[in-house]
C-alpha positions as CSV (number, residue, x, y, z in Angstrom):
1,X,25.3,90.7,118.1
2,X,28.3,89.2,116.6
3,X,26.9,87.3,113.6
4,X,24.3,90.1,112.9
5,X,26.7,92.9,113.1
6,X,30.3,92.8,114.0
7,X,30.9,89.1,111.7
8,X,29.3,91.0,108.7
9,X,31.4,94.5,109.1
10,X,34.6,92.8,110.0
11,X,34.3,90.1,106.8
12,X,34.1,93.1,104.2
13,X,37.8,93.2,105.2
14,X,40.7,90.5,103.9
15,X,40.8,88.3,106.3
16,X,44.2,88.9,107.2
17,X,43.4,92.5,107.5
18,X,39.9,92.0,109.9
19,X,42.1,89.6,112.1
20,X,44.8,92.7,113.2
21,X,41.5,94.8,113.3
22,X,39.9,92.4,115.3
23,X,43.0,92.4,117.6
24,X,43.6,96.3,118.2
25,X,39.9,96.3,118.8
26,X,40.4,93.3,121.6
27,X,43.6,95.7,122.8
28,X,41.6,98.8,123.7
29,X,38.7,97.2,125.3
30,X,41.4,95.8,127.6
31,X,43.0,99.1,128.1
32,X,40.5,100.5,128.8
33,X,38.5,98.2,131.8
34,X,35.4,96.9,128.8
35,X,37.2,93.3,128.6
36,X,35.2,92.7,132.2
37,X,31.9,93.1,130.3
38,X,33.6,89.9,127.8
39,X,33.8,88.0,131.1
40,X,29.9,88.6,132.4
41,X,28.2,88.3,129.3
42,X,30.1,84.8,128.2
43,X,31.7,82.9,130.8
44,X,30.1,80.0,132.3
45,X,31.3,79.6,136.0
46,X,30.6,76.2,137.7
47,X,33.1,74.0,138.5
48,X,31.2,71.1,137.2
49,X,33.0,71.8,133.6
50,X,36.4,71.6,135.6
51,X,38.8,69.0,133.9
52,X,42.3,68.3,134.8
53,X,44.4,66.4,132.0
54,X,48.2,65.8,132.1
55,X,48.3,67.3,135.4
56,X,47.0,70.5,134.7
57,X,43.0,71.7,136.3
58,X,41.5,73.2,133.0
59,X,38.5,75.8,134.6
60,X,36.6,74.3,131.2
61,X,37.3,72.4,128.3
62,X,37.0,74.8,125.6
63,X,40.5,76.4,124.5
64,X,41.9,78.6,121.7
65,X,43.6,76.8,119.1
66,X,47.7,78.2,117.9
67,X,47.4,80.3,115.3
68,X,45.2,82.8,116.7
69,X,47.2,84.5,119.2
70,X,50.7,84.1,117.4
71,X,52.9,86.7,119.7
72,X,51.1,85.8,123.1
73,X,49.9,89.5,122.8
74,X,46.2,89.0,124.2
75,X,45.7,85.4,125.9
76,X,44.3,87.0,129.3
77,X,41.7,88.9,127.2
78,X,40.9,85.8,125.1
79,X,40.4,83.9,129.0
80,X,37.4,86.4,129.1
81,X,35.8,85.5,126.0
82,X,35.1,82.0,128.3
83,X,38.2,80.1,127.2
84,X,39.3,77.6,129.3
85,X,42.9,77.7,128.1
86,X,44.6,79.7,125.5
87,X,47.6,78.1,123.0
88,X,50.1,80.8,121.7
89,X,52.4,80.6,118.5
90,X,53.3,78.9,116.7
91,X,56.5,80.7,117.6
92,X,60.4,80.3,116.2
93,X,63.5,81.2,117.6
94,X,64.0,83.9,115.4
95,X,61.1,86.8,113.8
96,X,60.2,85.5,110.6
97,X,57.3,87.7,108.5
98,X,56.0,84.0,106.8
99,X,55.0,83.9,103.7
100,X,54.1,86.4,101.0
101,X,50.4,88.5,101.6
102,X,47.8,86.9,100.3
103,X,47.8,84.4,102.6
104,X,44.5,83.8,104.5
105,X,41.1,83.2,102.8
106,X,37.5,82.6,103.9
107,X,35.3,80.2,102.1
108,X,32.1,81.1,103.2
109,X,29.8,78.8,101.4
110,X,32.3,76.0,103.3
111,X,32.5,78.0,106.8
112,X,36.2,77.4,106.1
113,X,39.5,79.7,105.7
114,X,42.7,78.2,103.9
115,X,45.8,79.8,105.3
116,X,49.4,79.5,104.2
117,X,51.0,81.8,106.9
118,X,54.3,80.0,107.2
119,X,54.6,81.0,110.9
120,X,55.1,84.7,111.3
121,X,55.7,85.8,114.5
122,X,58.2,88.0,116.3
123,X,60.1,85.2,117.8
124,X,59.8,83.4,121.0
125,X,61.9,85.6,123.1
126,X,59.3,88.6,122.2
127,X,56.4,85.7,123.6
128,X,58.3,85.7,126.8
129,X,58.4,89.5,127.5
130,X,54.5,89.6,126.8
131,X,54.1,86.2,128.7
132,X,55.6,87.9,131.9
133,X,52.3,89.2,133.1
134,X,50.1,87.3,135.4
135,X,47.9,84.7,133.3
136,X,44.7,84.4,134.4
137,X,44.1,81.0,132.1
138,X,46.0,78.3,131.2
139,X,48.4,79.2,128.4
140,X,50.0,76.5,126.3
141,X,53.0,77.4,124.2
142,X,53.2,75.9,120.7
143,X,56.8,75.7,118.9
144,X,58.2,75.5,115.5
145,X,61.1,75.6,113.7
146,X,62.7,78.8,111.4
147,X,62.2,78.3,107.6
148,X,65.9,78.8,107.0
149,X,66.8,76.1,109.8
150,X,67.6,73.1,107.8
151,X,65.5,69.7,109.4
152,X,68.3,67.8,110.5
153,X,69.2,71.2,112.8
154,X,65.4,71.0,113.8
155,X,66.4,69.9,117.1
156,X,68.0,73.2,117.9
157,X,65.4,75.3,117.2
158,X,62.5,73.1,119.0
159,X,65.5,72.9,122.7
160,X,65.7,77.0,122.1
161,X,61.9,77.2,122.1
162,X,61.1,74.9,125.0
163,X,64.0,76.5,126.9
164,X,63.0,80.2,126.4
165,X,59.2,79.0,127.3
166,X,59.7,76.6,130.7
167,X,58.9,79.4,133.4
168,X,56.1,81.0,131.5
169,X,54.0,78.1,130.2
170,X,51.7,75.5,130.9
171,X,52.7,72.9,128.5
172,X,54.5,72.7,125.4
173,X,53.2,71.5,122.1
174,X,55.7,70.5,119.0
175,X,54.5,71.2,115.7
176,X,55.2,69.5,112.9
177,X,52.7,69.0,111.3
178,X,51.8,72.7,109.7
179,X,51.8,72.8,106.1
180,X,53.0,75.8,105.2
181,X,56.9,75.3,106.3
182,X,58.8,73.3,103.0
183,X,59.9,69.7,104.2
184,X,58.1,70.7,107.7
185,X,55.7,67.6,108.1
186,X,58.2,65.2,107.0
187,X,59.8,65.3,110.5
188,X,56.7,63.7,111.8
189,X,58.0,60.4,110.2
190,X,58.9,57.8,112.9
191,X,62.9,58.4,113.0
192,X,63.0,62.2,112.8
193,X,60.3,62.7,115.5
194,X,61.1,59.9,117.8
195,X,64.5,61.8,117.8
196,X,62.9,64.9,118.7
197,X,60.7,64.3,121.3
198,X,63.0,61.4,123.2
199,X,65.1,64.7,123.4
200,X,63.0,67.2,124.7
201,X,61.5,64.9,127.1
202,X,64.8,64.3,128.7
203,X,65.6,67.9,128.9
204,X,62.5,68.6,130.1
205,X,63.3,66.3,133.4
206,X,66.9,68.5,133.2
207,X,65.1,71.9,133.5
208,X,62.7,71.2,135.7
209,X,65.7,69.8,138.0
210,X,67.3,72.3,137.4
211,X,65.1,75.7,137.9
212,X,62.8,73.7,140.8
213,X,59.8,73.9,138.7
214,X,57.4,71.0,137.8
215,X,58.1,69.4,134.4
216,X,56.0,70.6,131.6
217,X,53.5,68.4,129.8
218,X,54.4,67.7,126.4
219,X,52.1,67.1,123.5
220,X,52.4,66.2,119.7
221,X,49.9,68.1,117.1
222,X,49.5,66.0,114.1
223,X,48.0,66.1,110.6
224,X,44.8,64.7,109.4
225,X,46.7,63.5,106.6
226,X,47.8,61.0,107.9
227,X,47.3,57.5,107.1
228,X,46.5,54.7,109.6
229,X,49.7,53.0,109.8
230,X,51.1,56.5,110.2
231,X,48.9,57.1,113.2
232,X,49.6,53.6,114.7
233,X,53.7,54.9,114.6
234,X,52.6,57.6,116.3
235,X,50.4,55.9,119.3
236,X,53.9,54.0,119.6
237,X,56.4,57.0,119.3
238,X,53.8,58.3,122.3
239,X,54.2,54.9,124.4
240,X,58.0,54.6,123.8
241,X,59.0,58.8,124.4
242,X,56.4,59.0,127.3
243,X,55.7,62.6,126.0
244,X,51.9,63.1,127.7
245,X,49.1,63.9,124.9
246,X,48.2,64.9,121.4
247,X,46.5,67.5,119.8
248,X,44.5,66.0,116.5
249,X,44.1,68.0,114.2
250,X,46.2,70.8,112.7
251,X,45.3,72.1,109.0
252,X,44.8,69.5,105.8
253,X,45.8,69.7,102.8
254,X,42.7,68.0,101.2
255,X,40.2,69.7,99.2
256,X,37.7,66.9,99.3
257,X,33.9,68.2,98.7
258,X,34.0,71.7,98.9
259,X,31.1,73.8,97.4
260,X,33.4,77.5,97.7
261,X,34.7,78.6,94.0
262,X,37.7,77.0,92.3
263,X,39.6,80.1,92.9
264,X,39.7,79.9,96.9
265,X,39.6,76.2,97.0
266,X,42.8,75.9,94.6
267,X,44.7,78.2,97.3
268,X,47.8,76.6,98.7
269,X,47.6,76.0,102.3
270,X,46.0,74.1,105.2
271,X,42.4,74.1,105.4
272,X,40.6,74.5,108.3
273,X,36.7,74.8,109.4
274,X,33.5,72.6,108.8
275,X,35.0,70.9,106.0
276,X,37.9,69.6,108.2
277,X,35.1,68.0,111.2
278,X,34.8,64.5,110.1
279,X,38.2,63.8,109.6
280,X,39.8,65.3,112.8
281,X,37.1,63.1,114.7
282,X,38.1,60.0,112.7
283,X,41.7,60.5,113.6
284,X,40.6,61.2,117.6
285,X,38.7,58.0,117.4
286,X,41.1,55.8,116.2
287,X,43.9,57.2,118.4
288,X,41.3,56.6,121.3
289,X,40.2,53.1,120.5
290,X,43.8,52.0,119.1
291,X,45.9,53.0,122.1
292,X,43.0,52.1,124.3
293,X,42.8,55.9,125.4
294,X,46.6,55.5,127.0
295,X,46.8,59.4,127.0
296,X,45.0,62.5,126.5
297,X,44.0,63.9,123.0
298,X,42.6,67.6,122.3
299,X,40.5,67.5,119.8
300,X,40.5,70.4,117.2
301,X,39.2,70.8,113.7
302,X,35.0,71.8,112.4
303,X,33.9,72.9,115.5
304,X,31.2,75.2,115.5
305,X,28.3,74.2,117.2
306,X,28.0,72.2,120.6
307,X,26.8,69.4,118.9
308,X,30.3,69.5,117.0
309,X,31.8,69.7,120.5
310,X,30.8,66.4,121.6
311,X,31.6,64.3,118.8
312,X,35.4,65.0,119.8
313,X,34.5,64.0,123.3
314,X,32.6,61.7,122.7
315,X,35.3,59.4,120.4
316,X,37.8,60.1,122.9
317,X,38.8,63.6,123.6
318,X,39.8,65.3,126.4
319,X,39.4,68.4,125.6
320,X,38.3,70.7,122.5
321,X,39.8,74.4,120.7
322,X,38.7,76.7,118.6
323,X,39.7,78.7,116.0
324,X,38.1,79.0,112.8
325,X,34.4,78.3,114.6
326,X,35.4,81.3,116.7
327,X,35.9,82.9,113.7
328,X,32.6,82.3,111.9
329,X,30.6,81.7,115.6
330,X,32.1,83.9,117.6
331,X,32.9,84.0,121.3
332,X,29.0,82.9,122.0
333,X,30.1,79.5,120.6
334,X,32.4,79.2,123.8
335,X,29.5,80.0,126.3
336,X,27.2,77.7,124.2
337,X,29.5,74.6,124.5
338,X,29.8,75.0,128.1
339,X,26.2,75.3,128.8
340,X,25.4,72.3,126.4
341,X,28.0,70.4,128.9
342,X,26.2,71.2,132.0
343,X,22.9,69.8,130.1
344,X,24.6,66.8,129.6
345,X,25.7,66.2,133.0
């Protein structure tokens, strides 16, 4: 139903445009009781697919990526599309509207979108009120710095983040690796994030002192631009900060071998989608076989088939998300990943 009716009415919009859509939609099914309907036609209950990674039991592996669910406004509903786990944000200290509309673009002929959003969202302390109610999934909450916050104050605006965040996520994920934030990825060199995440780990182990809670899992999302001595800095900035996993990939900036027309593909941004499968999985692989799999990786980037699903696992993920599969697939990707798992078992 979704690729024969509701992907075809909803990509005559901007994409930008069919995503709010798509969201309202998602916002009065909720409202009024239909969400439940989500949950019978597309999850897979058995507690076969059960995982638990850094300390936290995953009902299945199959989450949504950041990106899609910026403001934290509908992670419960997203749990009954079959997710496993949802990931909201990116999110800021302070609102910020991003950058200027256009800024999202399918490229069908790829099964792609290129997006240069530059992290709007309504700040993290509007995250919190809506991350109040009672999750019924595992939420992960993904932070960032503002635009105007200079790197070398980066710091600041990651420890505001994490600290408006403890009591209402799962685990934390630092990004720095989007690249639509000027000068953004360049605190993923070795000094800069070493700094970064030798600091939140320590207050982490303060706060959770502190407030009586657990400490949070902390992970590291990465580029797929990155080169191989690059990622062997960053299997050793893991090892030395202790911080507990990594999510590979976020966006690229290549353009290698796409088929869309010259117009999209020369769109500034990160691309995401089929296009970006073979390289997330080569990153996942040598992070796996390099560190000989000393800590969990999430595997994102290309998937939208099962089959696409299981080359993440099988060179060395823990766990996989979605978002631009979801996108083109829809939620009967989730429910066919799952099943394909089972098969396997």
């Amino acid at each position: 139903m979704y690729k024969l009716l509701i992907r075809p009415f909803l990509f005559l919009f901007d994409a930008e445009t069919a995503h709010h859509f798509s969201f309202s939609a998602i916002g009065i099914l909720s409202r009024l009781g239909l969400t439940r309907l989500f949950r019978k036609a597309f999850h897979v209950n058995d507690s076969r697919l059960e995982k638990e990674v850094f300390g936290l039991k995953f009902k299945n592996p199959v989450g949504l990526a950041a990106g899609f669910d910026k403001d934290a406004k509908l992670y419960n509903e997203f749990s009954d599309f079959g997710f496993g786990f949802v990931e909201i944000g990116t999110v800021t200290p302070k609102p910020q509207a991003g950058n200027p509309k256009k800024r999202l673009f399918r490229l069908l002929e790829d099964k792609a979108i290129i997006n240069r959003m530059g992290f709007n969202n309504k700040g993290v302390f509007e995250a919190v009120e809506q991350l109040k109610k009672k999750h019924r999934v595992i939420v992960g909450g993904n932070i960032g710095k503002n635009k105007t916050t200079a790197n070398k104050d980066a710091i600041k605006d990651y420890m505001i983040c994490f600290d408006a965040l403890f009591e209402y996520v799962d685990y934390f994920v630092v990004n720095v690796s989007s690249p639509n934030t000027p000068g953004l990825r360049e605190l993923q060199d070795k000094e800069p994030l070493t700094k970064l995440l030798n600091k939140l780990k320590s207050h982490n182990a303060k706060l959770s002192k502190k407030l009586e809670l657990k400490q949070k899992p902390i992970l590291l999302k990465i580029a797929p631009d990155l080169t191989n001595n690059q990622l062997l800095d960053i299997i050793s900035i893991i090892k030395e900060t202790g911080i507990d996993g990594v999510i590979a990939t976020n966006t690229t900036i290549s353009r290698d071998g796409l088929k869309s027309h010259l117009i999209l593909t020369e769109e500034k941004g990160g691309l995401s989608g089929k296009p970006l499968k073979n390289r997330s999985t080569e990153v996942i692989r040598f992070l796996a076989e390099k560190s000989n799999k000393a800590f969990p990786i999430i595997g994102v980037g290309g998937i939208h088939s099962a089959e696409d699903a299981f080359e993440k696992l099988d060179a060395g993920a823990d766990l996989v998300q979605l978002y631009t599969g979801f996108v083109y697939e829809g939620p009967a990707l989730i429910k066919k990943i799952n099943k394909a798992l089972l098969e396997r078992m």
